[in-house]
ZADO-1210 file (C-alpha; in nm, 4 decimals, padded with zeros to 6 digits):
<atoms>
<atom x="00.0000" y="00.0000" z="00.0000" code="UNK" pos="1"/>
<atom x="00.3433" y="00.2111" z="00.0042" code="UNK" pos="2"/>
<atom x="00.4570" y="00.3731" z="-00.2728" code="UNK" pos="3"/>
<atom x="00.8126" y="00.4390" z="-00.1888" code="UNK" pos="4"/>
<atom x="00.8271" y="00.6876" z="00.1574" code="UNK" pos="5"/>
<atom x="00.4713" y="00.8100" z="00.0835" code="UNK" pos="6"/>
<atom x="00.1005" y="00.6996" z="00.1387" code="UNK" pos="7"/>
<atom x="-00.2325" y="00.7374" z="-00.0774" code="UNK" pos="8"/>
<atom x="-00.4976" y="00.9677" z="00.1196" code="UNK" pos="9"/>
<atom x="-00.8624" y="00.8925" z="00.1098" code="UNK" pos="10"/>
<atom x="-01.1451" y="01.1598" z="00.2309" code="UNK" pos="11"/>
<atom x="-01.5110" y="01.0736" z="00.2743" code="UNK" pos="12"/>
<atom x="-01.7371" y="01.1853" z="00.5275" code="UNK" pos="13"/>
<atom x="-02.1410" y="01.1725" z="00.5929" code="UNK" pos="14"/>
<atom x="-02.1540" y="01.5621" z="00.5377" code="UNK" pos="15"/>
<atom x="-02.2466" y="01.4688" z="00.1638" code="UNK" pos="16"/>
<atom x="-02.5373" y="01.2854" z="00.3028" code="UNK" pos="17"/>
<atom x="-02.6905" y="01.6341" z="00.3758" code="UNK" pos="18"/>
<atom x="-02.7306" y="01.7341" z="-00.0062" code="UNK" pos="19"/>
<atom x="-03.0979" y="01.5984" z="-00.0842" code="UNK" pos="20"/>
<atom x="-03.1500" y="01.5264" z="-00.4288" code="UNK" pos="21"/>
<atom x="-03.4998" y="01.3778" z="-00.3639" code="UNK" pos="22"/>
<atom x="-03.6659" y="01.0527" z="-00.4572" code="UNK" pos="23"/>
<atom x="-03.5310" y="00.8776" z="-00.7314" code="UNK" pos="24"/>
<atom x="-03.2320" y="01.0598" z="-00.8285" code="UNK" pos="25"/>
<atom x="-02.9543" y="00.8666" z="-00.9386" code="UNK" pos="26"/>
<atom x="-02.7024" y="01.1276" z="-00.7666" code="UNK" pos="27"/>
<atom x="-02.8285" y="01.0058" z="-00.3982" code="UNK" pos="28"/>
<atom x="-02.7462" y="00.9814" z="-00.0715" code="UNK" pos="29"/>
<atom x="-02.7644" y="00.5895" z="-00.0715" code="UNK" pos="30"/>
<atom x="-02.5211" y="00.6171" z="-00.3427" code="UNK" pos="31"/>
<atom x="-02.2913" y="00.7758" z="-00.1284" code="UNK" pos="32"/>
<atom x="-02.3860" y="00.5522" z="00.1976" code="UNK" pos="33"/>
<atom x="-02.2338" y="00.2660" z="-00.0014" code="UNK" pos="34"/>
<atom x="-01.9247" y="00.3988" z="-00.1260" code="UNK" pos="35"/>
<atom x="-01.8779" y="00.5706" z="00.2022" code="UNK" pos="36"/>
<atom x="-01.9552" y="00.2114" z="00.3610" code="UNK" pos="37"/>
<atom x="-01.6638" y="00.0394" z="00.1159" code="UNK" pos="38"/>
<atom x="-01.3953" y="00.3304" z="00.1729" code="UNK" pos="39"/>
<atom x="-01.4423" y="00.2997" z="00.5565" code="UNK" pos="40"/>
<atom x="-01.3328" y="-00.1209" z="00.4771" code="UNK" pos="41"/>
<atom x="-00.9578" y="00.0393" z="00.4079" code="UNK" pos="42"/>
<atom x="-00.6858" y="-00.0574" z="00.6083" code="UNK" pos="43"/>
<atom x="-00.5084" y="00.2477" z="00.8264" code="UNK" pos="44"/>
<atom x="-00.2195" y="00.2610" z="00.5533" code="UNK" pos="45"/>
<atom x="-00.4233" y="00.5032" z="00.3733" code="UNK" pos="46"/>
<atom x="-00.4578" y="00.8449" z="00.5365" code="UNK" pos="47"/>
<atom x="-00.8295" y="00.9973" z="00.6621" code="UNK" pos="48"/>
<atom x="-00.7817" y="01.3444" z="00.5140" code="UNK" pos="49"/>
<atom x="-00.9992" y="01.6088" z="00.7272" code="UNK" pos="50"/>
<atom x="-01.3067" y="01.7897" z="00.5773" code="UNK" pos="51"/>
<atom x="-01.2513" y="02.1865" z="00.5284" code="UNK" pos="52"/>
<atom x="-01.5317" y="02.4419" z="00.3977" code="UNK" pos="53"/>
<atom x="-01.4233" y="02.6375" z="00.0810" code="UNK" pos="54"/>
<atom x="-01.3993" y="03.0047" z="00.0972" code="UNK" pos="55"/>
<atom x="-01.6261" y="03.2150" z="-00.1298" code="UNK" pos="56"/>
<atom x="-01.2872" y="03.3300" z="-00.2685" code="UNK" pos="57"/>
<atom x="-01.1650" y="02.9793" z="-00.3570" code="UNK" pos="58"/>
<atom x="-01.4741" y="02.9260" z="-00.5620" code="UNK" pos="59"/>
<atom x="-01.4572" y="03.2599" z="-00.7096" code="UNK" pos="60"/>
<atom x="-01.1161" y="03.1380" z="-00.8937" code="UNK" pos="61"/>
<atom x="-01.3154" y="02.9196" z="-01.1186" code="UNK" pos="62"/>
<atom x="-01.6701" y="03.0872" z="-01.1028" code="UNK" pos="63"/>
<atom x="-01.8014" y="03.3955" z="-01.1713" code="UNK" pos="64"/>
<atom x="-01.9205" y="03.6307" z="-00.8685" code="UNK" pos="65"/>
<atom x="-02.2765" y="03.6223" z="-00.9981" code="UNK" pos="66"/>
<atom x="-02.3023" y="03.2760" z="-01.0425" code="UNK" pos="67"/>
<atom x="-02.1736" y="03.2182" z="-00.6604" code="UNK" pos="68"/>
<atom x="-02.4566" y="03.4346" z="-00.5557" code="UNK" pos="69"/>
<atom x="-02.7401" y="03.2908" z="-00.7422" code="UNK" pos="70"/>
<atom x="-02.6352" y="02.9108" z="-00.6170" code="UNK" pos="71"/>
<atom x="-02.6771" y="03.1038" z="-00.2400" code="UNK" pos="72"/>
<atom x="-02.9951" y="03.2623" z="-00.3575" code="UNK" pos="73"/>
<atom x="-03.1510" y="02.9236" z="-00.5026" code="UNK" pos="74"/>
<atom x="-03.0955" y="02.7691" z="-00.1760" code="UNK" pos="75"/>
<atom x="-03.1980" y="03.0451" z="00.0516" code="UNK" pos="76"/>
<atom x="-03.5544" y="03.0700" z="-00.0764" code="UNK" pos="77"/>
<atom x="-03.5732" y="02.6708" z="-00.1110" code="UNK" pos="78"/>
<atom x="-03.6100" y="02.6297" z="-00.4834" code="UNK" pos="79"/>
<atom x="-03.5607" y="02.2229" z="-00.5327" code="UNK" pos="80"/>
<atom x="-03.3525" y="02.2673" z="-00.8448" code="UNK" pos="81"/>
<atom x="-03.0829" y="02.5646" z="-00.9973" code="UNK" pos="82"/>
<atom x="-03.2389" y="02.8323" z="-01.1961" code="UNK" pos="83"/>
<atom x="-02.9359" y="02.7287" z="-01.4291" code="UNK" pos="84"/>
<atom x="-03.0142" y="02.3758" z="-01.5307" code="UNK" pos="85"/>
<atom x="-03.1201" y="02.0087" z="-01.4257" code="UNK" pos="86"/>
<atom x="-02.9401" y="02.0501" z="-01.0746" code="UNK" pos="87"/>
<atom x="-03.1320" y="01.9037" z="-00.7498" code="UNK" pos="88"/>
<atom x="-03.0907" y="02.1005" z="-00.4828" code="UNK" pos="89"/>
<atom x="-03.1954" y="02.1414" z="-00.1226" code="UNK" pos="90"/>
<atom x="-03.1548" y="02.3659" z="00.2081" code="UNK" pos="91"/>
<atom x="-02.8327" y="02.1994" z="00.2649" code="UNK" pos="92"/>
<atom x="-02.6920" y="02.1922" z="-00.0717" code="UNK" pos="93"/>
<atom x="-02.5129" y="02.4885" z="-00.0347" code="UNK" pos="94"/>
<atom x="-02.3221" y="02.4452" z="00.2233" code="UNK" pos="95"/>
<atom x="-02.2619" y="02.0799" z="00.1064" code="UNK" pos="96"/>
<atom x="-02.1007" y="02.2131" z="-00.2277" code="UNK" pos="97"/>
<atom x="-01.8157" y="02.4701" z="-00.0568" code="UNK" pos="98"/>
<atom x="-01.7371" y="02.1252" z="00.1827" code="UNK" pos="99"/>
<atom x="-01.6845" y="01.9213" z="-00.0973" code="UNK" pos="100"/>
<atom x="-01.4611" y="02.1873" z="-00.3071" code="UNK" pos="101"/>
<atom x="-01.3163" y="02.2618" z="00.0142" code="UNK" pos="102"/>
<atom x="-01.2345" y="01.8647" z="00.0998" code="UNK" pos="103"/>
<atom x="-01.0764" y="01.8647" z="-00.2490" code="UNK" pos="104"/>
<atom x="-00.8354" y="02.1557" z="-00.1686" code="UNK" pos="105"/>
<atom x="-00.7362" y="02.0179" z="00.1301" code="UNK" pos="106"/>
<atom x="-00.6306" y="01.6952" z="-00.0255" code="UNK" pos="107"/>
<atom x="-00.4204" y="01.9330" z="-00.2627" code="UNK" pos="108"/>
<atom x="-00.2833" y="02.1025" z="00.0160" code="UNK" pos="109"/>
<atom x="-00.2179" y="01.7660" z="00.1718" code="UNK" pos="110"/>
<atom x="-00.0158" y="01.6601" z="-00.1453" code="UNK" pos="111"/>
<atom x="00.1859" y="01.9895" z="-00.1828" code="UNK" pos="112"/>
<atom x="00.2825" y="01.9250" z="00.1906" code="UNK" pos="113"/>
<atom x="00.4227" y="01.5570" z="00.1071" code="UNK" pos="114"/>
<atom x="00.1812" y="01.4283" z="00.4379" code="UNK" pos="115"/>
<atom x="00.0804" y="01.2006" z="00.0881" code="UNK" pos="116"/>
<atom x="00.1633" y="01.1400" z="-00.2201" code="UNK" pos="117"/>
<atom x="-00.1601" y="01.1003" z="-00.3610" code="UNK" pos="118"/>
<atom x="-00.5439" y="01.1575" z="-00.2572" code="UNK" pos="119"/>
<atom x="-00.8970" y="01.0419" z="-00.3638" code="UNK" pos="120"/>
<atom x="-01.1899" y="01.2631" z="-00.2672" code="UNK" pos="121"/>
<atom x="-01.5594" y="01.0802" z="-00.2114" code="UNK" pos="122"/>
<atom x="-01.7282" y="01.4271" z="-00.2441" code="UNK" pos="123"/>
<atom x="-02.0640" y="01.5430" z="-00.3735" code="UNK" pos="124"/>
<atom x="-02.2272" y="01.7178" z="-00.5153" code="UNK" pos="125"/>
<atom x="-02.0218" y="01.6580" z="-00.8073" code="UNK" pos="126"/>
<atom x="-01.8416" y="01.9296" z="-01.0225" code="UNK" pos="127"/>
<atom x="-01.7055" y="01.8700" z="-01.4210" code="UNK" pos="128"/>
<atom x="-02.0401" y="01.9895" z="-01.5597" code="UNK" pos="129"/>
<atom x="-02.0373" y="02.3141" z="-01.3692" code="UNK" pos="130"/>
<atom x="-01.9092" y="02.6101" z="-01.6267" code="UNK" pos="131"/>
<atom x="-01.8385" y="02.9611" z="-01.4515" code="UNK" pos="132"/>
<atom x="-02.1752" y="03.0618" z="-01.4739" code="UNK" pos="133"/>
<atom x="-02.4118" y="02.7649" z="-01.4926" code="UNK" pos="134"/>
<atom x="-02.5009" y="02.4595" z="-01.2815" code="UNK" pos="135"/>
<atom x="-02.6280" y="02.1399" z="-01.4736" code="UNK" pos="136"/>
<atom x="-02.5955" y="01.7782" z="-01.4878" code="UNK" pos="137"/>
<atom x="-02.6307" y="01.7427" z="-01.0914" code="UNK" pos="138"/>
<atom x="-02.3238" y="01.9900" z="-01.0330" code="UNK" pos="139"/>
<atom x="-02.2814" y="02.2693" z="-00.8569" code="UNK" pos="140"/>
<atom x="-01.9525" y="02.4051" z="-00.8079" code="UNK" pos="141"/>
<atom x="-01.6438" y="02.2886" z="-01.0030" code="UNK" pos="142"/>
<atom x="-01.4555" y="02.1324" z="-00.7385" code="UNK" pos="143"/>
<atom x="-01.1663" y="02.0282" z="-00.9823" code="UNK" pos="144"/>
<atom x="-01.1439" y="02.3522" z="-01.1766" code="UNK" pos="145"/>
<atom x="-01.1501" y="02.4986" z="-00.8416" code="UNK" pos="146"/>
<atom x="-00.8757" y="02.2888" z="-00.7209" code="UNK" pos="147"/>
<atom x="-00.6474" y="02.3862" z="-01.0824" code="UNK" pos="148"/>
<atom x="-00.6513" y="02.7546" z="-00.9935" code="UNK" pos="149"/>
<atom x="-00.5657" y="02.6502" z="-00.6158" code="UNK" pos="150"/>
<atom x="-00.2526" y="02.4909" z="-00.7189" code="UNK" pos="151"/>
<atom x="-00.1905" y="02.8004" z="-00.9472" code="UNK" pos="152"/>
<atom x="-00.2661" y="03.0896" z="-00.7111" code="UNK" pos="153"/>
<atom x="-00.2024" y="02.9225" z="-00.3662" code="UNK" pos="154"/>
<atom x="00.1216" y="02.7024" z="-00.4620" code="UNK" pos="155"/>
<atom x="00.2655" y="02.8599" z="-00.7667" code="UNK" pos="156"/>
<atom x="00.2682" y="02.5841" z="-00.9969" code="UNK" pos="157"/>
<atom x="00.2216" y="02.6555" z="-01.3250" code="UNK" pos="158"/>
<atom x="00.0766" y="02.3601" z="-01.5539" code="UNK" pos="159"/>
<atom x="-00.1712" y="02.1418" z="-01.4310" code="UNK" pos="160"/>
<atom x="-00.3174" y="01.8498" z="-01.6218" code="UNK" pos="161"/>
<atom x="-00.7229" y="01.7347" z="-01.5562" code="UNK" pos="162"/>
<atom x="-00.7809" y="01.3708" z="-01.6670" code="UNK" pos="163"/>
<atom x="-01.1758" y="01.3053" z="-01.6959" code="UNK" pos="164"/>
<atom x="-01.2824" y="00.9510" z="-01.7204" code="UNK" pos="165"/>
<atom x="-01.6341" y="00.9999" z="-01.6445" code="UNK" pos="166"/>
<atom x="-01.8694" y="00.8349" z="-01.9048" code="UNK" pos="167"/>
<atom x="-02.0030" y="01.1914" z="-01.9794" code="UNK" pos="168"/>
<atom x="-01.7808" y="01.4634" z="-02.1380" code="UNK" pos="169"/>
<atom x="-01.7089" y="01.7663" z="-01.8373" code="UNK" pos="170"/>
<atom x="-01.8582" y="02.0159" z="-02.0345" code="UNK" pos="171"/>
<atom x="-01.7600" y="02.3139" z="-01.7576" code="UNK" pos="172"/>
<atom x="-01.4156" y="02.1897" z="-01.7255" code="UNK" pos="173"/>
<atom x="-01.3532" y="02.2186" z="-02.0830" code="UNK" pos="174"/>
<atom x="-01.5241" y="02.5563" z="-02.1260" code="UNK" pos="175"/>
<atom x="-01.3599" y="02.7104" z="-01.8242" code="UNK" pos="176"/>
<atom x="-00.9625" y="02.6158" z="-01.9399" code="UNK" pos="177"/>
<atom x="-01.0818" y="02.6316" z="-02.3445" code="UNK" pos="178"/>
<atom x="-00.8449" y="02.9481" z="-02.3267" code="UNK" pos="179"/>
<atom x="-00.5633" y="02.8899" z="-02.0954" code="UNK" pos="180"/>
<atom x="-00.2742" y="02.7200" z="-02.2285" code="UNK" pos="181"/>
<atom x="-00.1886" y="02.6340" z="-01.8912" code="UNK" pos="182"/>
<atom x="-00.4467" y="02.3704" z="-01.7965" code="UNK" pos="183"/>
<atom x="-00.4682" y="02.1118" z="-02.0453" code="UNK" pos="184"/>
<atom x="-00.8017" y="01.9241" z="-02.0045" code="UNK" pos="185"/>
<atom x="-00.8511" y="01.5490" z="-02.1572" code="UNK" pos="186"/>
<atom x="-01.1380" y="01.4165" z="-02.1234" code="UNK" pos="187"/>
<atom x="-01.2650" y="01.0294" z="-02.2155" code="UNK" pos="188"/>
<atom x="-01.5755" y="00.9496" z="-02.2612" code="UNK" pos="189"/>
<atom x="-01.9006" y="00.7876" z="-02.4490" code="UNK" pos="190"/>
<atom x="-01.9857" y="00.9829" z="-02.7285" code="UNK" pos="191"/>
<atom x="-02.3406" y="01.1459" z="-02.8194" code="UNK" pos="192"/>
<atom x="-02.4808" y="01.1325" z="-02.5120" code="UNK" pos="193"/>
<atom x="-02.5633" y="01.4422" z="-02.1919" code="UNK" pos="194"/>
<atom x="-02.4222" y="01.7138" z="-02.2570" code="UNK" pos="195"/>
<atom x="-02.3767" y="01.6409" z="-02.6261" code="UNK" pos="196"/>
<atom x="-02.0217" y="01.8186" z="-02.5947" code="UNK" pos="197"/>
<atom x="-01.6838" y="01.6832" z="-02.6290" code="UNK" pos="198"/>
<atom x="-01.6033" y="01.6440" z="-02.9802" code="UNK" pos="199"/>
<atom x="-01.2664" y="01.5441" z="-03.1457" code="UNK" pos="200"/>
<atom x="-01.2700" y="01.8876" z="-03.2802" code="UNK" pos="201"/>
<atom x="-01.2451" y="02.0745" z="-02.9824" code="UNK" pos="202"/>
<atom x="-00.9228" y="02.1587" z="-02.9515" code="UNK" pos="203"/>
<atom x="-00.9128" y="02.4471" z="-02.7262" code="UNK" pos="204"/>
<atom x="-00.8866" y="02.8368" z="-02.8437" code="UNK" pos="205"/>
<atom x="-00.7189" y="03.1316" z="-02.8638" code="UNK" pos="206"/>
<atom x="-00.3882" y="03.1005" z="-02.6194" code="UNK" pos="207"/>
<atom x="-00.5769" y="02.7316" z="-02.5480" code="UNK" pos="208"/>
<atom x="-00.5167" y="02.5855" z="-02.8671" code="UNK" pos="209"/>
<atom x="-00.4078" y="02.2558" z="-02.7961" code="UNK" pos="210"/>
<atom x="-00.4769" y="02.2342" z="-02.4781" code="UNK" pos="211"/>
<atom x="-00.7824" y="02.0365" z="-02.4794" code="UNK" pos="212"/>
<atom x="-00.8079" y="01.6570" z="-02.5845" code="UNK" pos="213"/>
<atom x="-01.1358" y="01.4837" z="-02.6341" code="UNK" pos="214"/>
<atom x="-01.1203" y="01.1131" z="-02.6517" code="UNK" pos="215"/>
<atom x="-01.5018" y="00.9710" z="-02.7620" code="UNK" pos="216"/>
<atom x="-01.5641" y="00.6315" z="-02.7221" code="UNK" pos="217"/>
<atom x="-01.8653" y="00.4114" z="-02.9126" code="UNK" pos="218"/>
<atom x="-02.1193" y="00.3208" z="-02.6614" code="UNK" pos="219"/>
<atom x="-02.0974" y="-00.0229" z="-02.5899" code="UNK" pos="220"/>
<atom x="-01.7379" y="-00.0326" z="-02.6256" code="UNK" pos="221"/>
<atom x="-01.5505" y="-00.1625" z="-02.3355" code="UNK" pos="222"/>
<atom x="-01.1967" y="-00.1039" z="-02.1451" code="UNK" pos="223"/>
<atom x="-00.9550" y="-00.2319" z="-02.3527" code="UNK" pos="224"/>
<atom x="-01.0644" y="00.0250" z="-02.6354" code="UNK" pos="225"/>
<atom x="-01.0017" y="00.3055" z="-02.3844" code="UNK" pos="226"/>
<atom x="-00.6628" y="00.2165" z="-02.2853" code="UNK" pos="227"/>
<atom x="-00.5737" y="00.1575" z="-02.6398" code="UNK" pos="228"/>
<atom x="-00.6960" y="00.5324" z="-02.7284" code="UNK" pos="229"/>
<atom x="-00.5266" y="00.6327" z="-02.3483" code="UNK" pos="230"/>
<atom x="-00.1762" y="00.4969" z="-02.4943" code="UNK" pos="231"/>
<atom x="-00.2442" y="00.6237" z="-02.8271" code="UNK" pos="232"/>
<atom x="-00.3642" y="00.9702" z="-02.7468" code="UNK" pos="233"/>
<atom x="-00.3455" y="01.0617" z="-02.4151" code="UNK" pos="234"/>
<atom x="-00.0180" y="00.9451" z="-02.3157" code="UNK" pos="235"/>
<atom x="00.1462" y="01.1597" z="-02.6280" code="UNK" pos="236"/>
<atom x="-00.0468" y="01.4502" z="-02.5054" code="UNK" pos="237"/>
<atom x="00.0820" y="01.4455" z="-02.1424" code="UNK" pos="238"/>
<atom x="00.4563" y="01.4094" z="-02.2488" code="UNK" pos="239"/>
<atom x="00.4300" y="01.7131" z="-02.4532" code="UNK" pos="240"/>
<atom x="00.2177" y="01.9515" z="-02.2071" code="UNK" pos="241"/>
<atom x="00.4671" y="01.7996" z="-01.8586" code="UNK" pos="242"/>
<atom x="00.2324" y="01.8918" z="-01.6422" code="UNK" pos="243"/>
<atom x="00.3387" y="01.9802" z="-01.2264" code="UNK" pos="244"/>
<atom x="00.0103" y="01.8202" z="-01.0983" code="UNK" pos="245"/>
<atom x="-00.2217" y="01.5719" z="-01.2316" code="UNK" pos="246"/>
<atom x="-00.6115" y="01.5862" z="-01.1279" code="UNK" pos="247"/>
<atom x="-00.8504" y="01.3326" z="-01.1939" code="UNK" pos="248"/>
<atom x="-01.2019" y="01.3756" z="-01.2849" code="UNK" pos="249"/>
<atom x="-01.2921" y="01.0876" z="-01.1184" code="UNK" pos="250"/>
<atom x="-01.6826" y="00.9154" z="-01.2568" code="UNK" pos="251"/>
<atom x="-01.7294" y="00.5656" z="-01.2350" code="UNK" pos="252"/>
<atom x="-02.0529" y="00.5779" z="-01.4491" code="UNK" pos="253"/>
<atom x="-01.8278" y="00.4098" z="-01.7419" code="UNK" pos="254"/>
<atom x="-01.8682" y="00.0778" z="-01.5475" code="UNK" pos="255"/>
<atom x="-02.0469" y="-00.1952" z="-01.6655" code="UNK" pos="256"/>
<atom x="-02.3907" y="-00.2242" z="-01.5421" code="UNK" pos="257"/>
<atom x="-02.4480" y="00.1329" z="-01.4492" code="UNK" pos="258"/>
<atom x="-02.7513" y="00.2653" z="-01.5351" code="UNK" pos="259"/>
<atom x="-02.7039" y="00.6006" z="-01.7120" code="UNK" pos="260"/>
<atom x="-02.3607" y="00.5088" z="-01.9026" code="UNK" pos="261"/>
<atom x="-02.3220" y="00.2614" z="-02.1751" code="UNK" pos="262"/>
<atom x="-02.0012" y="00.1668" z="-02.1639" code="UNK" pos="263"/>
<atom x="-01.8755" y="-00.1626" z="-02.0134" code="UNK" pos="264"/>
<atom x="-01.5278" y="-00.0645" z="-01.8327" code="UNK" pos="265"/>
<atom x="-01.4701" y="-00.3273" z="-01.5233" code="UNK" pos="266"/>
<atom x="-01.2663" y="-00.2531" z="-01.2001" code="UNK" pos="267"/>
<atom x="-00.9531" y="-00.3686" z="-01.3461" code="UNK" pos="268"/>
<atom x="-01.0290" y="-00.1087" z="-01.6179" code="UNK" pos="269"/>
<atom x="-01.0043" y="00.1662" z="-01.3715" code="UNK" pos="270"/>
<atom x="-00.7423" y="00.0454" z="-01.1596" code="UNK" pos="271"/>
<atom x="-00.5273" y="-00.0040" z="-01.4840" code="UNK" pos="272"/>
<atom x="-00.5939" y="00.3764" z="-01.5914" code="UNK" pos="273"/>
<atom x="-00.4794" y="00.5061" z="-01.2431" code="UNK" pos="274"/>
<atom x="-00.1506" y="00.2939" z="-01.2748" code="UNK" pos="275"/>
<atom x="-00.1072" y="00.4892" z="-01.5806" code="UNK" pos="276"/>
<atom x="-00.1573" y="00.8359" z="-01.4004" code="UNK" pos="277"/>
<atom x="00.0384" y="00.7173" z="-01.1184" code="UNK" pos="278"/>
<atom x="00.3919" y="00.6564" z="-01.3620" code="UNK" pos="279"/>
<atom x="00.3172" y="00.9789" z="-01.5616" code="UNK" pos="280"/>
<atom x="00.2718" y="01.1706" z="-01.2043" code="UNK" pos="281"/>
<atom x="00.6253" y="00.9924" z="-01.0866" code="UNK" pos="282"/>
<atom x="00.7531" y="01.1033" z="-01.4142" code="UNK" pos="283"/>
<atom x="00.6272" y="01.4956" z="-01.4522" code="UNK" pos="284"/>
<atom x="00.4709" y="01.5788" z="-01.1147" code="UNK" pos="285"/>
<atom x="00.6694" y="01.4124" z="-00.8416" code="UNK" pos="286"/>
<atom x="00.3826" y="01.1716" z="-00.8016" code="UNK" pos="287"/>
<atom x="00.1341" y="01.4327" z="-00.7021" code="UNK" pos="288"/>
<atom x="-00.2186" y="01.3330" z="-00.7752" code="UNK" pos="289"/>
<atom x="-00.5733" y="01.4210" z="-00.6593" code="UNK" pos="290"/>
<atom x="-00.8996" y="01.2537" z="-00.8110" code="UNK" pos="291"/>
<atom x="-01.2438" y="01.4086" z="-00.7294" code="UNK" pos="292"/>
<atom x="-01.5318" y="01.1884" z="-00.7858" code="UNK" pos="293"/>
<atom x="-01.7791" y="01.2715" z="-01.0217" code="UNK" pos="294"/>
<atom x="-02.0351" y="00.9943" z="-01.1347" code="UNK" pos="295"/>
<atom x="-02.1079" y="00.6496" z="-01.0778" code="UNK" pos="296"/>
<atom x="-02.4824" y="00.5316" z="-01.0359" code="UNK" pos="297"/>
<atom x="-02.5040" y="00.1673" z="-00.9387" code="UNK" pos="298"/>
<atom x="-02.4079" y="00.1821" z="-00.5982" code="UNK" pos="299"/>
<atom x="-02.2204" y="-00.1541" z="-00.5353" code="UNK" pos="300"/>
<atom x="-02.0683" y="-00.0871" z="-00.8896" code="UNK" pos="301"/>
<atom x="-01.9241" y="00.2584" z="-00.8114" code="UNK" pos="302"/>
<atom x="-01.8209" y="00.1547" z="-00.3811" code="UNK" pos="303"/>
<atom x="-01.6352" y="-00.1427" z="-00.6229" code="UNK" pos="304"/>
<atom x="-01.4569" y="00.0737" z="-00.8960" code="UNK" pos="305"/>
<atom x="-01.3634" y="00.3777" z="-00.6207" code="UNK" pos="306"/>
<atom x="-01.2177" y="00.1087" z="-00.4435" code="UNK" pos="307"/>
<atom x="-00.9501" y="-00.0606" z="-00.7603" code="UNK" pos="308"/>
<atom x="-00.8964" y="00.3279" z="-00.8166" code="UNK" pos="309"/>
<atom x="-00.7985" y="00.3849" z="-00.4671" code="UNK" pos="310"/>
<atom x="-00.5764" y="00.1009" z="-00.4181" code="UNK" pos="311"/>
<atom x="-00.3970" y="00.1503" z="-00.7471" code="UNK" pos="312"/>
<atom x="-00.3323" y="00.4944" z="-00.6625" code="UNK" pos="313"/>
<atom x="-00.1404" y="00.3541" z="-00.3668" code="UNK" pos="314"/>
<atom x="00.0534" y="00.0376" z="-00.5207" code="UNK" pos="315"/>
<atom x="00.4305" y="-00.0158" z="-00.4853" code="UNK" pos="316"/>
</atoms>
């Protein structure tokens, strides 16, 4: 469970349990029970890295002042969804969203200290849909985005890679960094489906150009196609950009069986990717690597896949 003098961190914590997305929704609370349930099954090796609320000023490096204030305003006067887009939302939700960004930046922190080398974050609400000035697709605040100008402002570093292997294409991610040659944004995942963004074609823009990779995969298609593109494409593009930090966009939705995605990745398929971001990190980051979660909607499936993620990230 040692990777050299360092240890993998882990944060989860029943907080999330507070953001209500009402009956039905596959972004639950149960959902979260059972990961939370698996992650609690690891041994002490991996670290329990604290919770910490986000300040309004941390989310303001990724989101726009306006858009802060509306999120507060939608849950102040109890509105059960953003005026933005198809986002649930409660009383707590809120508060919810600035512990999960904050959780994630605190695991960054954690990482730039060397307490570990590495860190997976069971948050929700979950973030990669979230542009600067809209909520959708059950996000509310973009905690990885958030996390990329942390790293930037807070610890100086200057290029920071975003891996996104959530069966759905992080639409906000991508528009936020489409013109910052700095961030360079890959994202795998099933093509033609919500948010019906992500194309080969989208290369970034302006000072960007090149700095966005979309990697679509046929629905129905299963692991071994995605590592073949991830050694084909990805790998190439990571070289070139040498990033200082690698963050994951972490959905397990691509798993078999789950019931919005329609791809058929297994466990192995996600513990093999995070070997691979674990020897480009040792190569171009000094092993530093955080992974937010994002999707994931069969809840034994996801507690399963979070798990071969979070020991991989932590193998000799």
């Amino acid at each position: 469970m040692i990777r050299g003098n360092k240890t993998a961190g882990v944060h989860y914590d029943p907080c999330y349990e507070r953001h209500d997305t009402g009956p039905g929704h596959p972004e639950s609370a149960e959902r979260y029970r059972v990961l939370e349930a698996a992650l609690a099954t690891l041994p002490p090796v991996f670290v329990r890295l604290p919770p910490r609320r986000a300040l309004v000023s941390e989310v303001l490096l990724a989101h726009d002042h306006n858009y802060h204030d509306l999120v507060y305003r939608d849950v102040e006067t109890f509105a059960d969804r953003l005026r933005t887009g198809d986002t649930a939302i409660c009383e707590e939700s809120y508060d919810v969203a600035l512990e999960a960004t904050g959780a994630v930046l605190e695991a960054v922190d954690s990482v730039m200290r060397g307490d570990v080398s590495s860190a997976f974050c069971a948050v929700r609400p979950p973030g990669h849909h979230a542009t600067a000035t809209r909520g959708m697709g059950f996000c509310i605040f973009n905690h990885v985005a958030i996390a990329a100008r942390y790293l930037q402002s807070r610890h100086g570093l200057r290029k920071i890679a975003i891996i996104d292997w959530d069966v759905h294409h992080g639409n906000g991610t991508e528009a936020i960094f489409l013109e910052d040659p700095t961030v360079f944004y890959i994202s795998l995942h099933e093509a033609n489906i919500y948010p019906y963004t992500g194309y080969v074609s989208a290369h970034g823009q302006g000072a960007g150009e090149g700095g966005n990779l979309n990697i679509p995969l046929p629905p129905n298609s299963d692991g071994d196609l995605a590592l073949r593109e991830w050694q084909v494409q990805l790998e190439p593009a990571i070289e070139a950009f040498q990033p200082e930090f690698l963050l994951i966009s972490a959905g397990f939705d691509a798993r078999v069986n789950d019931p919005i995605g329609g791809l058929r990745w297994t466990d192995e398929t996600f513990a093999e990717m995070t070997r691979r971001c674990v020897v480009l990190a040792d190569r171009w980051c000094g092993g530093r690597i955080v992974s937010s979660l994002e999707g994931g909607y069969n809840p034994p499936g996801l507690a399963s896949a979070a798990l071969a993620h979070v020991r991989a990230l932590a193998e000799p």
